[in-house]
C-alpha positions as CSV (number, residue, x, y, z in Angstrom):
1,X,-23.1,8.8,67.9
2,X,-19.4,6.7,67.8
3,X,-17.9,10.4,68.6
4,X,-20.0,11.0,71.2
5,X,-19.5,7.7,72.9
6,X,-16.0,8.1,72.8
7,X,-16.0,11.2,74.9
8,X,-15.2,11.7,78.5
9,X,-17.7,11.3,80.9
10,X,-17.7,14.4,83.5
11,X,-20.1,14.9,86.4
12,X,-21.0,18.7,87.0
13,X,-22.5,19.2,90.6
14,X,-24.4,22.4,90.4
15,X,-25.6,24.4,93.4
16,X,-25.5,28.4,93.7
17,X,-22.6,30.2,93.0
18,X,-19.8,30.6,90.6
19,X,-19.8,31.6,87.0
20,X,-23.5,32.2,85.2
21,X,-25.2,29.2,83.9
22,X,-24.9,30.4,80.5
23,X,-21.1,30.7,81.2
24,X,-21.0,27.0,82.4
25,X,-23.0,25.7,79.4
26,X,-20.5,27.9,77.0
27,X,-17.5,26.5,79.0
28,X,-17.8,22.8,78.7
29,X,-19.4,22.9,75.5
30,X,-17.7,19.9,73.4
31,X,-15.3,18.8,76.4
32,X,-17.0,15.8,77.5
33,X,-20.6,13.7,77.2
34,X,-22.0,15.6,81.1
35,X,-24.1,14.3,83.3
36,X,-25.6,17.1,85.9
37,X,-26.8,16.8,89.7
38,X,-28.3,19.6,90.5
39,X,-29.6,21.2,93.8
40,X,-32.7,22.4,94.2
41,X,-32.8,25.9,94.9
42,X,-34.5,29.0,95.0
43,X,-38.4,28.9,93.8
44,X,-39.8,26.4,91.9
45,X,-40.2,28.6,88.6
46,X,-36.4,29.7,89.3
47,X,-35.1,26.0,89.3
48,X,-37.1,24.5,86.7
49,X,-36.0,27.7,84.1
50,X,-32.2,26.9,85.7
51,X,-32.7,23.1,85.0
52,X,-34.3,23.5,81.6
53,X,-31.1,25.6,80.6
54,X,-28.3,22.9,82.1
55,X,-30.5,20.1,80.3
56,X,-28.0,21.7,77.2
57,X,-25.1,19.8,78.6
58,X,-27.1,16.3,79.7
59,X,-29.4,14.2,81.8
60,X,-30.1,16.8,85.0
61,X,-30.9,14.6,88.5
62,X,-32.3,16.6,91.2
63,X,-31.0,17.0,94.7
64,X,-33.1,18.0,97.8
65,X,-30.2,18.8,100.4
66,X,-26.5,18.9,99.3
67,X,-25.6,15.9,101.7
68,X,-27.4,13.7,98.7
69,X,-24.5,15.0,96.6
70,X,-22.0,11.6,96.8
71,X,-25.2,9.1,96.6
72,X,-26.3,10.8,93.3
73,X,-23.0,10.6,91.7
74,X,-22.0,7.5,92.6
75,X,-25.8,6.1,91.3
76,X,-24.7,7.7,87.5
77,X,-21.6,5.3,88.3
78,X,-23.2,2.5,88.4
79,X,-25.6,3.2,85.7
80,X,-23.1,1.5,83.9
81,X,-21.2,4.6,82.3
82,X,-17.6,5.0,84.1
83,X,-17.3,8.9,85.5
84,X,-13.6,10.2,84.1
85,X,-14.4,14.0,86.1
86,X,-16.4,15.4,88.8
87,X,-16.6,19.0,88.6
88,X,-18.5,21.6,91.4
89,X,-18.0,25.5,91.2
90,X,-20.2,25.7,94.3
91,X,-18.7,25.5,97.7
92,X,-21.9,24.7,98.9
93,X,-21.2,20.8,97.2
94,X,-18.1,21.3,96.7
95,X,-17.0,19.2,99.9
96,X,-19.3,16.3,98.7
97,X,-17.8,16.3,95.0
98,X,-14.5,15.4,96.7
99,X,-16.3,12.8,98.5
100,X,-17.7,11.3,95.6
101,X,-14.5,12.3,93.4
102,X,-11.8,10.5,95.6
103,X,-14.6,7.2,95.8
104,X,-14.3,6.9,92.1
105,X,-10.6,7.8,91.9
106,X,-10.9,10.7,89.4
107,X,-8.8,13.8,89.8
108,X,-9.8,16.3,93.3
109,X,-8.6,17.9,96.8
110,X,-8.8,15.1,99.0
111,X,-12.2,15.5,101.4
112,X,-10.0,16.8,104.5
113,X,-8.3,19.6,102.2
114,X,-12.2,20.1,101.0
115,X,-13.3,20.8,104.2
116,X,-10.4,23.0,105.3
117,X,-11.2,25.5,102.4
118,X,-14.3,25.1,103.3
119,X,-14.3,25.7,107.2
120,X,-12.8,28.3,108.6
121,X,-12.1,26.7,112.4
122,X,-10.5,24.0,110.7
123,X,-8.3,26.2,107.9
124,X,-7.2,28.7,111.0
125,X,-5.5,25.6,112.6
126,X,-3.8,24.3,109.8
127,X,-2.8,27.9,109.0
128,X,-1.3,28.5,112.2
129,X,0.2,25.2,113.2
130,X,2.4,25.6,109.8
131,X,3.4,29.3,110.8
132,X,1.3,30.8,107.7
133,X,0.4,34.3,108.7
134,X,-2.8,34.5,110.0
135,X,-5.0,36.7,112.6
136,X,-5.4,34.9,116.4
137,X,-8.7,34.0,116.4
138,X,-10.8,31.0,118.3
139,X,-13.9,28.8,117.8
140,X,-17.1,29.7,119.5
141,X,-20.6,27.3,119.1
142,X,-22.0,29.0,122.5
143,X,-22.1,31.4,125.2
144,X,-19.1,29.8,127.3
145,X,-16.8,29.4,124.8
146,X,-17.9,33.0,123.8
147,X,-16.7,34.0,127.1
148,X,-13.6,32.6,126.8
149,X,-12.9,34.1,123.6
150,X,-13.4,37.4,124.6
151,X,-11.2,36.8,127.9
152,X,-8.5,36.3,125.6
153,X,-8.4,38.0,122.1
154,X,-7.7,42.0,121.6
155,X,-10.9,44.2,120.5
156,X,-11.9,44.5,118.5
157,X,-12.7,41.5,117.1
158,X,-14.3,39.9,114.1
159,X,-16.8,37.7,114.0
160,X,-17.8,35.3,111.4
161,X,-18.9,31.8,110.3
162,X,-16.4,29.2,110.3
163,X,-19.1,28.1,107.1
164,X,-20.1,31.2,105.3
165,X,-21.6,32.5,101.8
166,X,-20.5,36.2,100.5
167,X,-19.6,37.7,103.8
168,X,-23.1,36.6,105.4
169,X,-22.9,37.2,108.8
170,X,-19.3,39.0,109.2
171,X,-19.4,41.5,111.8
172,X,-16.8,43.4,113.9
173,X,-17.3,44.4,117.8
174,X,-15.4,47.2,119.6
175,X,-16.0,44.9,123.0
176,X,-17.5,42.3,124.8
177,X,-20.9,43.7,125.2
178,X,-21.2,44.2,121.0
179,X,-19.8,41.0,120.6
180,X,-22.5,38.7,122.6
181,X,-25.2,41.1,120.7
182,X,-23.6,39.9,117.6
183,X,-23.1,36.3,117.9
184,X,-26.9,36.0,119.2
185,X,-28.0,37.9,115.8
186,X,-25.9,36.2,113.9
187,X,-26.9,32.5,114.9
188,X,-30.2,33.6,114.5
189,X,-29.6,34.5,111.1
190,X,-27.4,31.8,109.9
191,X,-29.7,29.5,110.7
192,X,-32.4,31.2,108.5
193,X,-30.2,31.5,105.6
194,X,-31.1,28.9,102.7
195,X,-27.3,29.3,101.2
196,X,-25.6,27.3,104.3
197,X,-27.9,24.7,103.5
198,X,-29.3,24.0,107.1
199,X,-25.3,23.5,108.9
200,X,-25.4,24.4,112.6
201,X,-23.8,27.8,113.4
202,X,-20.1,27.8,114.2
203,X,-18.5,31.2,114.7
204,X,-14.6,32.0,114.3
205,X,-13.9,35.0,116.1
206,X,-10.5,36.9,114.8
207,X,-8.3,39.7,116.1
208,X,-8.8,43.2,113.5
209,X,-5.5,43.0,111.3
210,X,-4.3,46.4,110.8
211,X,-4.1,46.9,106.4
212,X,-1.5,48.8,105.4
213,X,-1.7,50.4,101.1
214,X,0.9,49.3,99.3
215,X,-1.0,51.1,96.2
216,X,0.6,53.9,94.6
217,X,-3.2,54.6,94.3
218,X,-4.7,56.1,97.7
219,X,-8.2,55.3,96.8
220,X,-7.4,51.6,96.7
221,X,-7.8,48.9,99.7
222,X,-5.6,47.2,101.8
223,X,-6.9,43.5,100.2
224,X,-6.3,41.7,97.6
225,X,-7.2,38.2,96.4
226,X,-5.5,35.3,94.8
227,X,-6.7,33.0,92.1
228,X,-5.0,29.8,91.2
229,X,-5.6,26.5,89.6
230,X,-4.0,23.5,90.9
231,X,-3.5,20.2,89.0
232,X,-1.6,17.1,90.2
233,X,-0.3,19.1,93.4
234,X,1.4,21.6,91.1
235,X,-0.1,25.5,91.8
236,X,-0.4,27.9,88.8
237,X,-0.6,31.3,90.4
238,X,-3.4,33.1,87.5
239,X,-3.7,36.5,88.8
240,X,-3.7,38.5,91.2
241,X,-6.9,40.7,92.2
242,X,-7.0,44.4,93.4
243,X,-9.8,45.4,96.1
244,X,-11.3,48.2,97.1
245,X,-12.2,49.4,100.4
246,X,-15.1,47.4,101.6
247,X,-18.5,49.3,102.1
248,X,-19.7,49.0,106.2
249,X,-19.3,46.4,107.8
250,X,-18.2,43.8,105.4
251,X,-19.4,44.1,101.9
252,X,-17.3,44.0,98.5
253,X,-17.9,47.1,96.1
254,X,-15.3,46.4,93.5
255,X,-12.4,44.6,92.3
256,X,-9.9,45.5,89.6
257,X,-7.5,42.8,87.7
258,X,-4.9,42.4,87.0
259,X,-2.9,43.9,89.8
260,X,-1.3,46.9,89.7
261,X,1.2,46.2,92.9
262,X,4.8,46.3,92.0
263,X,6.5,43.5,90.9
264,X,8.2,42.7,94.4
265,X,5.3,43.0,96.5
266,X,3.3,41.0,93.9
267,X,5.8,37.8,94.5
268,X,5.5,38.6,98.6
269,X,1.6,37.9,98.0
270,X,2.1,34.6,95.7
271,X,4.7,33.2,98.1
272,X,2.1,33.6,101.4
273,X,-0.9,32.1,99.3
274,X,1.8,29.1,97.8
275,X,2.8,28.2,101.5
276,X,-1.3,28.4,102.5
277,X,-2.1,26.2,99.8
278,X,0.7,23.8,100.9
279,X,-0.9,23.7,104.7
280,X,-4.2,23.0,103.7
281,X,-3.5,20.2,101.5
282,X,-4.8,21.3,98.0
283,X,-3.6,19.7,95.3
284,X,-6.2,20.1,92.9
285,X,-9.2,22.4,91.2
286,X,-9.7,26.2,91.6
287,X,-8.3,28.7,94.6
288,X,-9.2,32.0,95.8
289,X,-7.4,33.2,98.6
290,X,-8.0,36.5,100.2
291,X,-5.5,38.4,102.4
292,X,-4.7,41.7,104.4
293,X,-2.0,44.0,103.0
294,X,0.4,45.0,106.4
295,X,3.3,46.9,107.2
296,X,4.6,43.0,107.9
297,X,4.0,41.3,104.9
298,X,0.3,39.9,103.7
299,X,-1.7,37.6,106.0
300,X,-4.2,35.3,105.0
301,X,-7.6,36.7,105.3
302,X,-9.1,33.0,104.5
303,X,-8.8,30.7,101.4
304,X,-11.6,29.3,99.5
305,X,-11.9,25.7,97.3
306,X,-13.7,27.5,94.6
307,X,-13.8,30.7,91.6
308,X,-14.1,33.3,93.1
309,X,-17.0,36.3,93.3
310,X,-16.3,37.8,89.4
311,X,-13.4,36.9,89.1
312,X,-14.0,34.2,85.6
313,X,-15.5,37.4,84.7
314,X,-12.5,39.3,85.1
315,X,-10.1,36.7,83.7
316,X,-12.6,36.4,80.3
317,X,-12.7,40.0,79.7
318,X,-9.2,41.2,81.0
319,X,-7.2,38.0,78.9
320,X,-9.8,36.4,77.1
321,X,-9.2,33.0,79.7
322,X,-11.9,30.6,80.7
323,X,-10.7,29.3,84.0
324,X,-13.6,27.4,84.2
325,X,-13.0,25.4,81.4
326,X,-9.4,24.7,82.8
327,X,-11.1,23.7,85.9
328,X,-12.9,21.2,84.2
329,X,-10.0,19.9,82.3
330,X,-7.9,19.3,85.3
331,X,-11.4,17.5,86.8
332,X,-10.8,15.3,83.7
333,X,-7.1,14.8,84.8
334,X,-5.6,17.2,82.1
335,X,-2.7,19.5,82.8
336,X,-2.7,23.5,82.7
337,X,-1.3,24.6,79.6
338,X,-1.8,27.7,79.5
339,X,-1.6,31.0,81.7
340,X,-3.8,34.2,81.2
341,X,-2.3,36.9,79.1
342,X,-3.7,40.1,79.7
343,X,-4.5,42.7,77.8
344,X,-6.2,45.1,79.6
345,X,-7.6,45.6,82.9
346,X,-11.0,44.6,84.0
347,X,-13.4,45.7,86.9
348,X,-16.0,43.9,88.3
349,X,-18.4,46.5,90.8
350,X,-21.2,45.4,93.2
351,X,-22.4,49.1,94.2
352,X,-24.0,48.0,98.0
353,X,-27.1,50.2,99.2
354,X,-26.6,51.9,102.6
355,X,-26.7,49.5,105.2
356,X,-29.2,48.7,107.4
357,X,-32.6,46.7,107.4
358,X,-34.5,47.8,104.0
359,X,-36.8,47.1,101.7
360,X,-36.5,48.2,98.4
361,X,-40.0,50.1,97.4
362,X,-38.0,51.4,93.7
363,X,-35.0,51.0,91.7
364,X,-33.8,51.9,88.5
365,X,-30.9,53.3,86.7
366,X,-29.9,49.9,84.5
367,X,-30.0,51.3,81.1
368,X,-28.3,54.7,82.9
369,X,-25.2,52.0,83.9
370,X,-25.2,50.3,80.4
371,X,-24.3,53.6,78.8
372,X,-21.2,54.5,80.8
373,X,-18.0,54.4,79.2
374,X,-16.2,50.7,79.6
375,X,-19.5,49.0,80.3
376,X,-19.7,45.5,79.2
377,X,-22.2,43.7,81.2
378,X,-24.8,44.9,84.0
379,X,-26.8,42.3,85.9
380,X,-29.7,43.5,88.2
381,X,-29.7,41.3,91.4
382,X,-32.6,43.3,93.3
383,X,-35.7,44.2,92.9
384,X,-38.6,46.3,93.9
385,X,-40.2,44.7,97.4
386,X,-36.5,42.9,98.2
387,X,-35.9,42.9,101.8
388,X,-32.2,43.6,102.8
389,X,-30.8,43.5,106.3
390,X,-28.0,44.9,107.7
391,X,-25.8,41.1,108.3
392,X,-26.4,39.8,104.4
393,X,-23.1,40.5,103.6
394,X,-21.8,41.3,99.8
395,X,-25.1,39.6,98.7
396,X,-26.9,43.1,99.4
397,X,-25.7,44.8,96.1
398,X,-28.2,45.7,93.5
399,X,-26.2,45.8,90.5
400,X,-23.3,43.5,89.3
401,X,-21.6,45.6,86.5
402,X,-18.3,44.4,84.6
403,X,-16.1,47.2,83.2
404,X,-13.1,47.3,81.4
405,X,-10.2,50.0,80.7
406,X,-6.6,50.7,79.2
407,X,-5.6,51.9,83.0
408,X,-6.8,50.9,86.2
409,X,-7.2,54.3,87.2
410,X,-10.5,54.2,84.8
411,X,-12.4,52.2,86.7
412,X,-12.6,54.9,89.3
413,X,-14.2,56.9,87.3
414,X,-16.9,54.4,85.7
415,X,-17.3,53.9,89.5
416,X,-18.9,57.1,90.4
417,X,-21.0,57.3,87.0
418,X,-22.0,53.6,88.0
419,X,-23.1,54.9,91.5
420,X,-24.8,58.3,90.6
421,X,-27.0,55.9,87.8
422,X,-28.5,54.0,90.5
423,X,-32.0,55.2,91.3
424,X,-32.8,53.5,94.6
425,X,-35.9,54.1,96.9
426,X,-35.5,52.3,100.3
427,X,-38.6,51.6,103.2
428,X,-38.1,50.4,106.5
429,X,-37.7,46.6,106.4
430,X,-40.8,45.6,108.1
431,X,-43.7,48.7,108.1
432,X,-43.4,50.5,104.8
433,X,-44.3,54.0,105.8
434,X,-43.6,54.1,109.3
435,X,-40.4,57.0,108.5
436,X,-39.4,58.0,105.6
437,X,-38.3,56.9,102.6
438,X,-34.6,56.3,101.9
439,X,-33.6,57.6,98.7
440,X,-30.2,57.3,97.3
């Protein structure tokens, strides 16, 4: 009991997204005495199976709406036990974990560099008025200042939410006419969505930047990804993520880590996401920062206060690292020691249906994924009478499947096994039977 008394006190603020519950629960095991405040999410049955499991690391209090996030915390403080940490892997709380962090003094991103990473209006502005590479865009909350917009950027245009989840809502438009389309679907959409937690819709709209492979590799994208850790203002650069080419419009299929990109244009990359981090602020917790590969150098696609999608996934299987334990650590005001060592490469694959507005009347092919060659894990996100529409974003895959290989050439072959597994029967989103059946 003296032991456990003795240990740091950290505060995990849990909401959807980042590593697997099981994953958290194995990360911070033995780190510190936790307290959890958790959002409520999903169905009943879903959050009381998710809170029974995080009752493993300590006392769970339950949040209704993520604005509740600094009240909850700071209540635990005055319980009477002093908070060393305040730790959120969810960008959905991850804005009021700073609040609450920088109240009680403990280790974070100040709130305005929180809501830069969090907001893309905002992050475009800093971005730009420091001369980081970055597409013109402009900020659009209604018809007019569509107008505007679309007087003065070059189609075509994407459009996007200056608050999103998993590429929900990201659309492109070849001209005016597709983009007000858009941007009425979309609000309507956003609004509906349960992962932006009620926020009023506020668009960025950004000039097309033209990707340019720097891959030996053809069959390789034009993106690539970032992910750092940051304590005490210092950045430690972890990796560097290979993409493929997204499926239409928007939706990530597969990454591959480490890099394969030459040495030279590897440092080009690290010292664009080092000057972005520097303009927003950050200074402490995780990173992921996405940008375009061009014939100019890399541009910054848009920089997120969080893990990103897979990617502790990738770092655990590809170098046997557990960057959320690290991020937890520096919540507890501890220094990196250590960088990942790789020794392998790692894939992490989100095969996306066709796109359009489904439902799902069948799928299989789970057990068909599990056998291919360099298969380690295979998560099944849909099921049969899931509705998908055509503006969900990444969040449309069926299958999460984490590979790994000697060369990253494999993974393009567990790819297409991966894909011709899947067994997937798609209905017209809202009268099964009215055409037929989609069958991929």
């Amino acid at each position: 009991m003296a032991e456990a008394e003795s240990r740091r006190h950290l505060v995990l603020v849990d909401a959807p997204g980042g590593p697997q519950v099981t994953d958290i629960i194995n990360s911070l095991a033995g780190l510190a005495t936790c307290t959890v405040v958790s959002l409520r999410w999903g169905s009943p049955s879903e959050h009381v199976r998710r809170v029974d499991r995080l009752r493993a690391l300590g006392p769970v209090h339950i949040i209704e709406r993520a604005d509740q996030v600094v009240d909850a915390v700071l209540a635990v403080a005055a319980g009477g036990r002093p908070i060393d940490g305040v730790l959120a892997f969810s960008e959905i709380v991850s804005y009021h974990a700073a609040v609450a962090a920088t109240a009680l003094r403990v280790p974070a991103n100040s709130p305005e560099a929180t809501i830069r990473m969090r907001r893309k209006d905002l992050q475009r502005q800093a971005l730009s008025a420091a001369g980081v590479p970055c597409p013109a865009f402009a900020v659009v909350t209604d018809e007019d200042e569509l107008e505007a917009a679309s007087s003065r950027l070059a189609f075509p245009v994407i459009l996007k939410p200056a608050i999103g989840v998993g590429s929900l809502c990201v659309t492109m438009a070849e001209n005016r006419q597709q983009l007000v389309e858009t941007f009425t679907r979309a609000s309507r959409q956003y609004r509906d969505d349960p992962r932006v937690n009620g926020a009023s819709p506020v668009f960025v709209i950004e000039e097309v930047i033209q990707g340019d492979n720097w891959h030996a590799d053809e069959r390789m994208g034009t993106r690539v990804s970032v992910e750092s850790l940051l304590d005490a203002g210092e950045i430690h650069h972890l990796a560097i993520t290979d993409k493929l080419p997204l499926a239409p419009p928007f939706r990530e299929v597969g990454d591959v880590m480490p890099s394969a990109l030459p040495e030279q244009r590897r440092a080009e990359i690290l010292d664009v996401t080092t000057r972005a981090l520097r303009a927003l602020g950050a200074t402490s917790g995780a990173t992921h920062t996405e940008l375009m590969l061009t014939s100019h150098g890399p541009v910054i696609i848009e920089v997120n206060g969080r893990i990103g999608g897979g990617v502790f996934e990738l770092l655990r299987t590809a170098a046997a690292y557990d960057m959320a334990r690290e991020q937890a650590r520096i919540a507890l005001g501890e220094r990196l020691e250590e960088l990942p060592r790789f020794s392998g490469y790692a894939a992490f694959v989100t095969p996306q249906p066709p796109s359009g507005d489904h439902e799902i009347l069948a799928l299989g092919g789970r057990e068909e994924i599990a056998a291919v060659p360099g298969v380690v894990e295979v998560i099944q996100t849909k099921f049969s009478g899931a509705v998908l529409t055509k503006d969900a974003g990444t969040n449309a895959h069926t299958f999460r499947v984490l590979t790994v290989g000697r060369e990253p050439d494999e993974f393009f072959t567990q790819l297409k096994a991966i894909e011709d597994s899947i067994q997937l029967e798609l209905g017209p989103a809202l009268s099964r039977g009215a055409q037929e059946p989609h069958r991929v």
